[in-house]
DSSP file (Angstrom, degrees, kcal/mol; ACC not computed):
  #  RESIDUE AA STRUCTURE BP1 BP2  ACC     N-H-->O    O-->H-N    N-H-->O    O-->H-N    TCO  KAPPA ALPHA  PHI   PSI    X-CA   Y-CA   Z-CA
    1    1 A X              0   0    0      0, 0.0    16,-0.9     0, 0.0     2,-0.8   0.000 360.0 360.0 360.0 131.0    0.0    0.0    0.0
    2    2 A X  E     -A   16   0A   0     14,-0.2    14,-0.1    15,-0.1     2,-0.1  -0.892 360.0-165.8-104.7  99.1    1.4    3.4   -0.8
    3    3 A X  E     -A   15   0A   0     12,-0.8    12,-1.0    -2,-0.8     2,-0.3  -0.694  22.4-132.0 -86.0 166.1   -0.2    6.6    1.2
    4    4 A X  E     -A   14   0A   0     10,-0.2     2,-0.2    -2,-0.1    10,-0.2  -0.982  26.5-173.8-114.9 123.5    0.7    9.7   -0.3
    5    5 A X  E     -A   13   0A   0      8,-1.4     8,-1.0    -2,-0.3     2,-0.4  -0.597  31.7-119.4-114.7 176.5    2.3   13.0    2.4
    6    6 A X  E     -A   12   0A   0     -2,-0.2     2,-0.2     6,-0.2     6,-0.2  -0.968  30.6-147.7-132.3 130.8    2.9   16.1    1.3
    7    7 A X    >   -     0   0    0      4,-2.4     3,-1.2    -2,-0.4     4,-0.4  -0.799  39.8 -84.5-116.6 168.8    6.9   17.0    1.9
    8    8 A X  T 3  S+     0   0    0      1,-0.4    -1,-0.1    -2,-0.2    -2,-0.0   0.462 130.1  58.6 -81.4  -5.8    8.3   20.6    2.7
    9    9 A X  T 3  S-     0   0    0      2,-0.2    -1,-0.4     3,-0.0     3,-0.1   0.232 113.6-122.0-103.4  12.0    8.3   21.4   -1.0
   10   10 A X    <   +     0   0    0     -3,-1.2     2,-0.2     1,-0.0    -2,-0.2   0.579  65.3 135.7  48.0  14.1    4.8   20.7   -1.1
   11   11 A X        -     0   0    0     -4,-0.4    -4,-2.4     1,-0.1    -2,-0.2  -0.450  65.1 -99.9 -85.9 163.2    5.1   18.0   -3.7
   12   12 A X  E     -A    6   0A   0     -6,-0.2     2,-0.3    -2,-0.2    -6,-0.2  -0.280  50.8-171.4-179.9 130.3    3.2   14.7   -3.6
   13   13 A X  E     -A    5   0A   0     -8,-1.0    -8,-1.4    53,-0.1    53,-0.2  -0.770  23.8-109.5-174.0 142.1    5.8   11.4   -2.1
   14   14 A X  E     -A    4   0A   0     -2,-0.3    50,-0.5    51,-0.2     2,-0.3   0.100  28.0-168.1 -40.9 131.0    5.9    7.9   -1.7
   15   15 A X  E     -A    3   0A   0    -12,-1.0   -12,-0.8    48,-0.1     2,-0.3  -0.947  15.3-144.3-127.7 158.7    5.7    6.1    1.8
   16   16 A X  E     +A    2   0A   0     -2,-0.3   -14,-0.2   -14,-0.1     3,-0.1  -0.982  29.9 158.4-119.8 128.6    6.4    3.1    2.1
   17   17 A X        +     0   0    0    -16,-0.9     2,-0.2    -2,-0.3     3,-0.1  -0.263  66.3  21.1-123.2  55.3    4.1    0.8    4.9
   18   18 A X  S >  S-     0   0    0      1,-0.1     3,-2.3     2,-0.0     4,-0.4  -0.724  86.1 -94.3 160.4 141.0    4.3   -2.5    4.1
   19   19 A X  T >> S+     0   0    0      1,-0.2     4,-1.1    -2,-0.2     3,-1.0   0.782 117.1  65.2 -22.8 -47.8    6.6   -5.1    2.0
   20   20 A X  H 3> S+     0   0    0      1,-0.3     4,-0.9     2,-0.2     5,-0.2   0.747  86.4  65.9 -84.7  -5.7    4.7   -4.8   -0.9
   21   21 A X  H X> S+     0   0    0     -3,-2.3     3,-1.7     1,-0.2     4,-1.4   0.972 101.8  57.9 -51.1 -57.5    5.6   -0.9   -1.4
   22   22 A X  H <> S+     0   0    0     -3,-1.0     4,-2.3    -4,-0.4     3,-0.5   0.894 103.6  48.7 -45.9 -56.6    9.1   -2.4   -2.0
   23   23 A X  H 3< S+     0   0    0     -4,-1.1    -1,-0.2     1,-0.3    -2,-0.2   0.538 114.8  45.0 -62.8  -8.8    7.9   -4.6   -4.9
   24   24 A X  H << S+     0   0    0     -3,-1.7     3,-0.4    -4,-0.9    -1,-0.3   0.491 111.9  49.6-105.7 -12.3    6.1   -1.9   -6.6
   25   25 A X  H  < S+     0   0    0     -4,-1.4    -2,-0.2    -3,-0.5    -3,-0.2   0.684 130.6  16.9 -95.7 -27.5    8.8    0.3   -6.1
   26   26 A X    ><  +     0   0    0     -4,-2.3     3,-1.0    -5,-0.2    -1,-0.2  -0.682  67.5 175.8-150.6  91.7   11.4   -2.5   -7.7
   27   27 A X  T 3  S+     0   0    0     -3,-0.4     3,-0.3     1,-0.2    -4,-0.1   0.637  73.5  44.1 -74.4   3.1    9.8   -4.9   -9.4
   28   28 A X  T 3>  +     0   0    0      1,-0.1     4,-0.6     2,-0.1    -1,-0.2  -0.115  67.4 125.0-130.2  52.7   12.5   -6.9  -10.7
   29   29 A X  T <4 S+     0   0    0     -3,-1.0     3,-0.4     1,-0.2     4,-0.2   0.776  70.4  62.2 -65.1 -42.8   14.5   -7.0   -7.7
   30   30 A X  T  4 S+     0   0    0     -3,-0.3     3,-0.4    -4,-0.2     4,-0.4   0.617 107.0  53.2 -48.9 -29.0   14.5  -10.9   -7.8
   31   31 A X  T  > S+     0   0    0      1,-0.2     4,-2.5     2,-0.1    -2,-0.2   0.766  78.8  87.4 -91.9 -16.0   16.4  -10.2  -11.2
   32   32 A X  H  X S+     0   0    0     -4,-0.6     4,-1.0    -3,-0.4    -1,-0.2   0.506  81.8  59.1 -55.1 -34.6   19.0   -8.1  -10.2
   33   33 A X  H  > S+     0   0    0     -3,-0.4     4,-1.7    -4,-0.2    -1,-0.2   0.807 114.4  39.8 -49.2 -50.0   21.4  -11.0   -9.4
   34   34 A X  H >4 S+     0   0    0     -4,-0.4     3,-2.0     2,-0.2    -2,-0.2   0.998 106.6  60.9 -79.2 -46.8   21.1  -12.2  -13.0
   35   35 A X  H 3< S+     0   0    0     -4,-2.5    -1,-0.2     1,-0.3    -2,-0.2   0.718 111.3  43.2  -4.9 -72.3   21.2   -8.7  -14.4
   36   36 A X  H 3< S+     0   0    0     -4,-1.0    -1,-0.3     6,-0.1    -2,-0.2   0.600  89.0 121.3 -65.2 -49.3   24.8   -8.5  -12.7
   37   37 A X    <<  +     0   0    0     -3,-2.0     3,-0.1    -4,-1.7    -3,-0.0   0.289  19.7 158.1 -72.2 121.3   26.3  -12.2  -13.8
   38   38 A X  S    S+     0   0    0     47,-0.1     2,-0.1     2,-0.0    -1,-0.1   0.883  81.3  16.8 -95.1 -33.5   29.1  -12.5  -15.6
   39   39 A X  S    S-     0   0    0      1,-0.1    -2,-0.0     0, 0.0     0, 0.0  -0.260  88.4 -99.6 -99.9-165.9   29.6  -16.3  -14.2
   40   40 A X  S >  S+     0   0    0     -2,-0.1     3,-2.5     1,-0.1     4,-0.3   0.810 117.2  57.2 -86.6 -47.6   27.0  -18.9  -12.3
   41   41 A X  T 3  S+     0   0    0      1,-0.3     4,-0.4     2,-0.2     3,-0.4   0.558  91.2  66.1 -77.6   8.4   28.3  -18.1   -9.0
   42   42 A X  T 3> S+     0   0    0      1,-0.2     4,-1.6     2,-0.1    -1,-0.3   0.542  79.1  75.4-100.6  23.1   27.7  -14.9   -9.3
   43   43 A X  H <> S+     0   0    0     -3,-2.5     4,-1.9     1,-0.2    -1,-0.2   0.806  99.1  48.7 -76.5 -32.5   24.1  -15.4   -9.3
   44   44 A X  H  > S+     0   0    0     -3,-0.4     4,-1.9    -4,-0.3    -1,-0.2   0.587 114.1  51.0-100.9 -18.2   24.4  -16.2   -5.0
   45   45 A X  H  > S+     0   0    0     -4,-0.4     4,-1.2     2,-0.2    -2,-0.2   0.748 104.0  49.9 -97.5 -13.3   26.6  -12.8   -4.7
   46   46 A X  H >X S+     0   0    0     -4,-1.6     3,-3.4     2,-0.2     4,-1.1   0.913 112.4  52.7 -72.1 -73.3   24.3  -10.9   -6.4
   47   47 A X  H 3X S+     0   0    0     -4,-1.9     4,-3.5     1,-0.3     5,-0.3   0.724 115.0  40.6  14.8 -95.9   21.8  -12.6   -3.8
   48   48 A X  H 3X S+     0   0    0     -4,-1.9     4,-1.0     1,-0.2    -1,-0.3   0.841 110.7  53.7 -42.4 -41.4   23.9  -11.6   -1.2
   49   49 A X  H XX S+     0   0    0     -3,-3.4     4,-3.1    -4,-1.2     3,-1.8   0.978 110.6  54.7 -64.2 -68.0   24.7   -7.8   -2.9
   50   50 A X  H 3X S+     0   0    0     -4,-1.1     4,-2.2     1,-0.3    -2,-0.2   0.931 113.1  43.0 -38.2 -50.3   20.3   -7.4   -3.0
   51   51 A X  H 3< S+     0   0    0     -4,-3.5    -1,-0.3    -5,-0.4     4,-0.2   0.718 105.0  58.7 -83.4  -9.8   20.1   -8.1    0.4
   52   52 A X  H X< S+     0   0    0     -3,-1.8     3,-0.7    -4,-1.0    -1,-0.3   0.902 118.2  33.4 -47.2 -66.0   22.7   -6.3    1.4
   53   53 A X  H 3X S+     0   0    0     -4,-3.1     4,-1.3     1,-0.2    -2,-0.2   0.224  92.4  86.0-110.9  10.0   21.1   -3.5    0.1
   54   54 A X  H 3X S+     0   0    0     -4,-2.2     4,-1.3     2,-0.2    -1,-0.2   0.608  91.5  52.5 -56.2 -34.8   17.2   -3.9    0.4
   55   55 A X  H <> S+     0   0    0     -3,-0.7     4,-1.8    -4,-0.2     3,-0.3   0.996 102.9  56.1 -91.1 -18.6   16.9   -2.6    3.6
   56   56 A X  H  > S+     0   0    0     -4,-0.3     4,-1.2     2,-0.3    -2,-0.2   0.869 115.4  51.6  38.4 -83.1   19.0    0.7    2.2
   57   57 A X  H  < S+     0   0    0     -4,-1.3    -1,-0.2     2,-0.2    -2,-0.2   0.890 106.0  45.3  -6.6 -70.2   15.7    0.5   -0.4
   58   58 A X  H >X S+     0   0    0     -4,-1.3     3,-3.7    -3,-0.3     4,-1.0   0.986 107.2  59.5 -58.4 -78.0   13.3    0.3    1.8
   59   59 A X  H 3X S+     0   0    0     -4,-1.8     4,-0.5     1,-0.3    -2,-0.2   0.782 106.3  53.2 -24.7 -34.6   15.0    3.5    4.0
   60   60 A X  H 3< S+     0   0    0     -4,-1.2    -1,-0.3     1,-0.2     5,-0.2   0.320  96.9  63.7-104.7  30.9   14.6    5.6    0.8
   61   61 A X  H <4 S+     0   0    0     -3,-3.7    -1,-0.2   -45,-0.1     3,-0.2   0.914 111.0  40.4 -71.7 -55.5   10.7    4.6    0.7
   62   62 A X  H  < S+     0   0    0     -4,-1.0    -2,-0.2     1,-0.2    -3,-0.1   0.385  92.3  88.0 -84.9 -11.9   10.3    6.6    4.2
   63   63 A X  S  < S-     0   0    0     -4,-0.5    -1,-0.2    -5,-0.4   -48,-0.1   0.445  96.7-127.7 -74.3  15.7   12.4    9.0    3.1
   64   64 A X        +     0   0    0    -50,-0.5    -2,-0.1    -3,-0.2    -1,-0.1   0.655  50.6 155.1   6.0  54.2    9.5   11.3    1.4
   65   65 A X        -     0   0    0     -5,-0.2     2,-0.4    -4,-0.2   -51,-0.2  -0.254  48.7-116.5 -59.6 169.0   11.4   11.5   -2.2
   66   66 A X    >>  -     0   0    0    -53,-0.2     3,-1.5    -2,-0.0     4,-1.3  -0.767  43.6 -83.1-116.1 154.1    8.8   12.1   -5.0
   67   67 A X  H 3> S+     0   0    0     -2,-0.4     4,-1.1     1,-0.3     5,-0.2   0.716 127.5  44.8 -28.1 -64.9    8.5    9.1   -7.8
   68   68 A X  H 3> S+     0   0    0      2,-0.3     4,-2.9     1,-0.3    -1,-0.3   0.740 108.4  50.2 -56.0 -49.6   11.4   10.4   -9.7
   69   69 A X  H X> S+     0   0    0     -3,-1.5     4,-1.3     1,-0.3     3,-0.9   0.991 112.3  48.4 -70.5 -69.5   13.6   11.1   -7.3
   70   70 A X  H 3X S+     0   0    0     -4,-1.3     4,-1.1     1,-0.3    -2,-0.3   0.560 112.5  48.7 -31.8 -30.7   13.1    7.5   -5.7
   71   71 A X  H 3X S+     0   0    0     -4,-1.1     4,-2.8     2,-0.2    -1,-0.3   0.835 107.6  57.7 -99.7 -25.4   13.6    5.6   -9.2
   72   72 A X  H XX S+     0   0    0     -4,-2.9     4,-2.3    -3,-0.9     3,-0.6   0.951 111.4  37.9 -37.1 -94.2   16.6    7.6   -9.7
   73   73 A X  H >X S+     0   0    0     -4,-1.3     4,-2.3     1,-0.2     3,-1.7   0.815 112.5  58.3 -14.6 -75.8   18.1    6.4   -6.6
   74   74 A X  H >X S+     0   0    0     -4,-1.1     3,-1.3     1,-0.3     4,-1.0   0.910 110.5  45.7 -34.9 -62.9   16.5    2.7   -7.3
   75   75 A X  H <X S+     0   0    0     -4,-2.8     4,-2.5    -3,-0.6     3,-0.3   0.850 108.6  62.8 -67.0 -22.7   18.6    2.8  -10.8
   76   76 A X  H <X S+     0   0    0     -4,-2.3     4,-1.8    -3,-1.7    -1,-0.2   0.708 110.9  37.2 -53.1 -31.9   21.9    4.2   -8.6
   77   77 A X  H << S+     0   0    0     -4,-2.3    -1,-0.2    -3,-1.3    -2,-0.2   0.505 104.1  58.9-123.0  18.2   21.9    1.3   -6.8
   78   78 A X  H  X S+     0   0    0     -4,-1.0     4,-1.7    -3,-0.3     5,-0.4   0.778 113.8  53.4 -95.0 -66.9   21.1   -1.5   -9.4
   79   79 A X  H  X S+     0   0    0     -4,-2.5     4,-1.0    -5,-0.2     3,-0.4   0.876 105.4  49.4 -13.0 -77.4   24.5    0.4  -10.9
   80   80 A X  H  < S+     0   0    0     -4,-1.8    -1,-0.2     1,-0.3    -3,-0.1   0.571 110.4  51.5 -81.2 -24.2   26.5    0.0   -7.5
   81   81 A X  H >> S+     0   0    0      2,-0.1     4,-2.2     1,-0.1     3,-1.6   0.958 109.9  49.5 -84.7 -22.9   25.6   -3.9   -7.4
   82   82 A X  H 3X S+     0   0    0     -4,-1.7     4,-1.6    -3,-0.4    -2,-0.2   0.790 112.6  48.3 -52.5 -34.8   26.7   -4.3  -11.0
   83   83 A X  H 3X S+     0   0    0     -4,-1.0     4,-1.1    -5,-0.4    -1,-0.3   0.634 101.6  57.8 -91.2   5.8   29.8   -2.6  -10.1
   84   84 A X  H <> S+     0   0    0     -3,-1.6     4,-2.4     2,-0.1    -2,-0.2   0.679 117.6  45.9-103.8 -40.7   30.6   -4.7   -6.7
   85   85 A X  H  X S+     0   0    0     -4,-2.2     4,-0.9     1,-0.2    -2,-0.2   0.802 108.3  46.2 -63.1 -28.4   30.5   -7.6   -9.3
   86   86 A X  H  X S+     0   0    0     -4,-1.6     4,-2.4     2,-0.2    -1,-0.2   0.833 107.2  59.2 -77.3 -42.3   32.1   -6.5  -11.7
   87   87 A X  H >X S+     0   0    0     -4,-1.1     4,-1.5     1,-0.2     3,-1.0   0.977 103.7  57.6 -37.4 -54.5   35.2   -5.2   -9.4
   88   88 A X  H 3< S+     0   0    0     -4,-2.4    -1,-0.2     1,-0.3     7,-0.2   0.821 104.2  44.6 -79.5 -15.3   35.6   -8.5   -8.2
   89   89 A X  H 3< S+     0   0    0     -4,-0.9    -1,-0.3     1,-0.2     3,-0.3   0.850 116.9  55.9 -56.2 -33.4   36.3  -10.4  -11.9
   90   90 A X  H << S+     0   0    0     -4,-2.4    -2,-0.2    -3,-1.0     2,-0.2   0.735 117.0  27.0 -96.6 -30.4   38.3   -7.6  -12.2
   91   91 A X    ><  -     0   0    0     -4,-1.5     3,-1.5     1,-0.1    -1,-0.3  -0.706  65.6-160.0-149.8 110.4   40.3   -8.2   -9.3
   92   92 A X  G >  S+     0   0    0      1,-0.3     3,-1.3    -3,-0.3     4,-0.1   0.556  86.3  58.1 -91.3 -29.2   40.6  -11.5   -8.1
   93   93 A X  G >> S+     0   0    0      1,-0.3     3,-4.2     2,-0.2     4,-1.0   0.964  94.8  73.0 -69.2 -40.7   41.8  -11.0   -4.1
   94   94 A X  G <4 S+     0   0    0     -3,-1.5    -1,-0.3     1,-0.3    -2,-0.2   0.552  85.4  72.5 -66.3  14.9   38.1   -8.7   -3.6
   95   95 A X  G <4 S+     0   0    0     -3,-1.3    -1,-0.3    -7,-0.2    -2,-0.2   0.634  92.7  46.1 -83.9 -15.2   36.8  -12.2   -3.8
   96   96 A X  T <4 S+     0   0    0     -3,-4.2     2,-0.3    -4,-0.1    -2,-0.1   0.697  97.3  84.0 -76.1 -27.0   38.1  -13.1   -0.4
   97   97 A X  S  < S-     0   0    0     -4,-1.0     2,-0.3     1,-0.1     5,-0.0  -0.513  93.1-105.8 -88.3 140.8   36.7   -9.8    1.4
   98   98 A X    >>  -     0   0    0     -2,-0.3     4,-1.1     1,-0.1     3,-0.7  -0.598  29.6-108.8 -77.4 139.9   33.1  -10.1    2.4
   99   99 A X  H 3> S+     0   0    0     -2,-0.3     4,-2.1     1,-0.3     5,-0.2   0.652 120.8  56.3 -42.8 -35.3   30.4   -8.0    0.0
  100  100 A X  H >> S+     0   0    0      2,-0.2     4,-3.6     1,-0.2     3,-0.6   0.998 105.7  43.4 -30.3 -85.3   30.1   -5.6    3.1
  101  101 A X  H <4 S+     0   0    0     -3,-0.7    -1,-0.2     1,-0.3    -2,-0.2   0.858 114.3  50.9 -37.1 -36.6   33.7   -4.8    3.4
  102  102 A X  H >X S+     0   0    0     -4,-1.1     4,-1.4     1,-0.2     3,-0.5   0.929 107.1  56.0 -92.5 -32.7   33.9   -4.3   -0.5
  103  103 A X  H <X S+     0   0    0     -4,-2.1     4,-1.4    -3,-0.6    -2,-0.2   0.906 110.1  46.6 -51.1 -54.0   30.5   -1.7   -0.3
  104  104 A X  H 3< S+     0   0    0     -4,-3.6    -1,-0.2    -5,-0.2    -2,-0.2   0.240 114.2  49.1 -87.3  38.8   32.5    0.5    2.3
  105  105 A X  H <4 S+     0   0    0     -3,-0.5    -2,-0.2    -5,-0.3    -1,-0.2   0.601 116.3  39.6 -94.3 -52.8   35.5    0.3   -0.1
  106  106 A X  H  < S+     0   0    0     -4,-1.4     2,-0.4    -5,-0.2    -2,-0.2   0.708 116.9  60.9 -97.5 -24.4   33.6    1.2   -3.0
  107  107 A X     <  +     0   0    0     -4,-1.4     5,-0.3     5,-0.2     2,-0.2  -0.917  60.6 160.1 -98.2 122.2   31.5    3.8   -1.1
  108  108 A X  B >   -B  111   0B   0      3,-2.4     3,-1.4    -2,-0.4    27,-0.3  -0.700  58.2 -86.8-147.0-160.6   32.1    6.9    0.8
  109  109 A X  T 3  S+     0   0    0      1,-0.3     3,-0.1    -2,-0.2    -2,-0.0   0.650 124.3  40.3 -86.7  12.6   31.3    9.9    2.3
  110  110 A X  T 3  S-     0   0    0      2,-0.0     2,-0.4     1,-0.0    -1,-0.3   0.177 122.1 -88.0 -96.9  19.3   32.1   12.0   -1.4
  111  111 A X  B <   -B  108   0B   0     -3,-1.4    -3,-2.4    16,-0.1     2,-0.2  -0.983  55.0 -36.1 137.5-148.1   30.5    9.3   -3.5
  112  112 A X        -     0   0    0     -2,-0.4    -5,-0.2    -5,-0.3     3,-0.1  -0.686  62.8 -63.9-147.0 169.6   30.7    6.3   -5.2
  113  113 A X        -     0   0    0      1,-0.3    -1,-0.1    -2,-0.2     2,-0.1  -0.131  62.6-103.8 -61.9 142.8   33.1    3.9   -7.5
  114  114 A X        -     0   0    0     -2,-0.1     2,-0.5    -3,-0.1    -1,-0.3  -0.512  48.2-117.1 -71.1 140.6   33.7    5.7  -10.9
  115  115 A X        -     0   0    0     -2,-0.1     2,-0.2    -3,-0.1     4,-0.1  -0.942  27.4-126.6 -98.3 128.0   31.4    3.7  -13.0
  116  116 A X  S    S+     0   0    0     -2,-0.5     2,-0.1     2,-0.2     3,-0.0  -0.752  96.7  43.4-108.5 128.4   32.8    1.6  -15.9
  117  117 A X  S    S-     0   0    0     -2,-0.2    -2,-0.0     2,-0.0     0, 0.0   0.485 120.2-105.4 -29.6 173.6   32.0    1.7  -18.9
  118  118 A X        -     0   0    0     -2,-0.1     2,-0.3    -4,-0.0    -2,-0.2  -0.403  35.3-145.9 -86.5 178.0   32.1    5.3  -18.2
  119  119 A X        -     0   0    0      1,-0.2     5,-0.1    -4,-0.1    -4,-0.1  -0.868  34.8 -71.6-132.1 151.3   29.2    7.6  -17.7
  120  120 A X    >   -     0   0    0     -2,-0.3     3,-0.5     1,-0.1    -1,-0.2  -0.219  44.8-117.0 -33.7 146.5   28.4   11.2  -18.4
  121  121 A X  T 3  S+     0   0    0      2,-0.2     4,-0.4     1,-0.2    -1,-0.1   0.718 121.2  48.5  55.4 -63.0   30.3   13.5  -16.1
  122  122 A X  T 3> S+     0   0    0      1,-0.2     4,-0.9     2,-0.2    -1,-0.2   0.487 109.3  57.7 -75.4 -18.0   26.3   14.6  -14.7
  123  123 A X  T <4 S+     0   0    0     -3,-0.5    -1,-0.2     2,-0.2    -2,-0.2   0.095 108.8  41.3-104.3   7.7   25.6   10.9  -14.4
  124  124 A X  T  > S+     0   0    0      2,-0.1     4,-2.8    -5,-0.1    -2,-0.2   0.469 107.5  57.1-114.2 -26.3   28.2   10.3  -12.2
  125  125 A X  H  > S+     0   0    0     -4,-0.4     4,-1.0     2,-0.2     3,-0.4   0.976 118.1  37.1 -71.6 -63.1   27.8   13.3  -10.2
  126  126 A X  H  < S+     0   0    0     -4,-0.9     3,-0.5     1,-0.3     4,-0.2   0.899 110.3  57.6 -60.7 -50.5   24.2   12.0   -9.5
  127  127 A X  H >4 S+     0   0    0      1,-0.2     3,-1.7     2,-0.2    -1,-0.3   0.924 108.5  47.9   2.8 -78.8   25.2    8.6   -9.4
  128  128 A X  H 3X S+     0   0    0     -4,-2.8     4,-1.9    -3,-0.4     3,-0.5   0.684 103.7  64.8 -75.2 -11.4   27.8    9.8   -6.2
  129  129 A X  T 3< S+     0   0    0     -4,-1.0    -1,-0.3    -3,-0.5    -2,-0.2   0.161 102.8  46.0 -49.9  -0.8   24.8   11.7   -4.6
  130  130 A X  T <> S+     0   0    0     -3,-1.7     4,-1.0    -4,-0.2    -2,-0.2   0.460 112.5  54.0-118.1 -31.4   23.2    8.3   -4.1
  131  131 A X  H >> S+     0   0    0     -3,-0.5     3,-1.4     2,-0.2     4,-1.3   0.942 105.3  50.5 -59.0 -82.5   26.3    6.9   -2.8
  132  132 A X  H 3X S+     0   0    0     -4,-1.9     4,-1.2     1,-0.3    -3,-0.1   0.605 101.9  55.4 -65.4 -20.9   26.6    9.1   -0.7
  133  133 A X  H 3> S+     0   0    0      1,-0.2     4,-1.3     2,-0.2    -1,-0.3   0.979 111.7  53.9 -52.0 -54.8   23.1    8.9    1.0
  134  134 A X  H <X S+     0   0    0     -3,-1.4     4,-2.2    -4,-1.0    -2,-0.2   0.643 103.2  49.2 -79.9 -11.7   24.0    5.3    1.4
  135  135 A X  H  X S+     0   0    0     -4,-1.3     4,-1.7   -27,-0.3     5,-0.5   0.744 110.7  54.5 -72.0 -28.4   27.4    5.8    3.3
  136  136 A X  H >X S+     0   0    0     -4,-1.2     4,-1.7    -5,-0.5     3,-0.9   0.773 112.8  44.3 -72.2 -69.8   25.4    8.3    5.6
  137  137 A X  H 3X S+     0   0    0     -4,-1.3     4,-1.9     1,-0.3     3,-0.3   0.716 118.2  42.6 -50.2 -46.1   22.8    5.2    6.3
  138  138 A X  H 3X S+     0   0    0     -4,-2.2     4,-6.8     1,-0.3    -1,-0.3   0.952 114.0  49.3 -57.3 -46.4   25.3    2.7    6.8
  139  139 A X  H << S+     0   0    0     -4,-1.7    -1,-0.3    -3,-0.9    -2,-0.2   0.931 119.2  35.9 -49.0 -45.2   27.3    4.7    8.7
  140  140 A X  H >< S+     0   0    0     -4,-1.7     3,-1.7    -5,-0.5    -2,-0.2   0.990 113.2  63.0 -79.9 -41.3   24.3    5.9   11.1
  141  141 A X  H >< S+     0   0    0     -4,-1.9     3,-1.1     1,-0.4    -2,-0.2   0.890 111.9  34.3 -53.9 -61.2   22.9    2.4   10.8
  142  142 A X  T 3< S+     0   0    0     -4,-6.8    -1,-0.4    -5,-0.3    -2,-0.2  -0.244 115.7  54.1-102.4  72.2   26.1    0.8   12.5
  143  143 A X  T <         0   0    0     -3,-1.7    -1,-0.2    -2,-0.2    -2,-0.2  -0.043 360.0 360.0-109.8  41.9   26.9    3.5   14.8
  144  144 A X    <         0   0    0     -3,-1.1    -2,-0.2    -4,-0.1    -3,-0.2   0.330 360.0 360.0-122.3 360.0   23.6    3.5   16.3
């Protein structure tokens, strides 16, 4: 179910109270693993990458973004698991470090991962605005 609030900008925005907000908000969330594969096994790290980063999802439900803003974000981070997969074909020791560890590697408090192939200059910027929401939740998430 999706209620609609009205947020300091007077615009119209999403909450999310209940699971199924998530599934309307990324329906192909289940796919996201295959999206990503370059091998079979990476089918269980994408796994592991989704869940990682679901409840991160979920956080920007409540966050009262308007549609746009919220599927922006949604595509930001459908990016950043394709790129935690891709790093680690790319470099064979970030297969040892757990998907955690290699998400606050790849993430900080100016951004995000250059993306590869590269991206517009303005699509990177927005990109590292997305990042960077999600180092401030992790960060407040584990110090609180």
């Amino acid at each position: 179910m999706v209620s609609k609030h009205r947020t300091g900008k007077d615009k119209p925005a999403i909450v999310a109270d209940e699971q199924q907000t998530l599934a309307q908000y990324v329906p192909d969330l289940h796919n996201w693993p295959a999206s990503w594969r370059v091998d079979d096994e990476d089918i269980s790290t994408g796994r592991e990458i989704v869940a990682i980063l679901t409840p991160f999802l979920e956080h920007l439900l409540t966050s009262g973004y308007v549609r746009k803003t919220l599927l922006r974000h949604r595509d930001h981070i459908w990016m950043l698991g394709g790129e935690m997969i891709r790093r680690r074909h790319e470099d064979p020791d970030r297969l040892a470090i757990p998907l955690e560890t290699l998400l606050d590697e790849l993430i900080e408090e100016d951004g995000g991962p250059l993306i590869w192939p590269a991206i517009s200059e303005s699509e990177q910027d927005s990109f590292d605005a997305t990042c960077r929401k999600l180092y401030k939740y992790r960060n407040r998430a584990s110090s609180g």
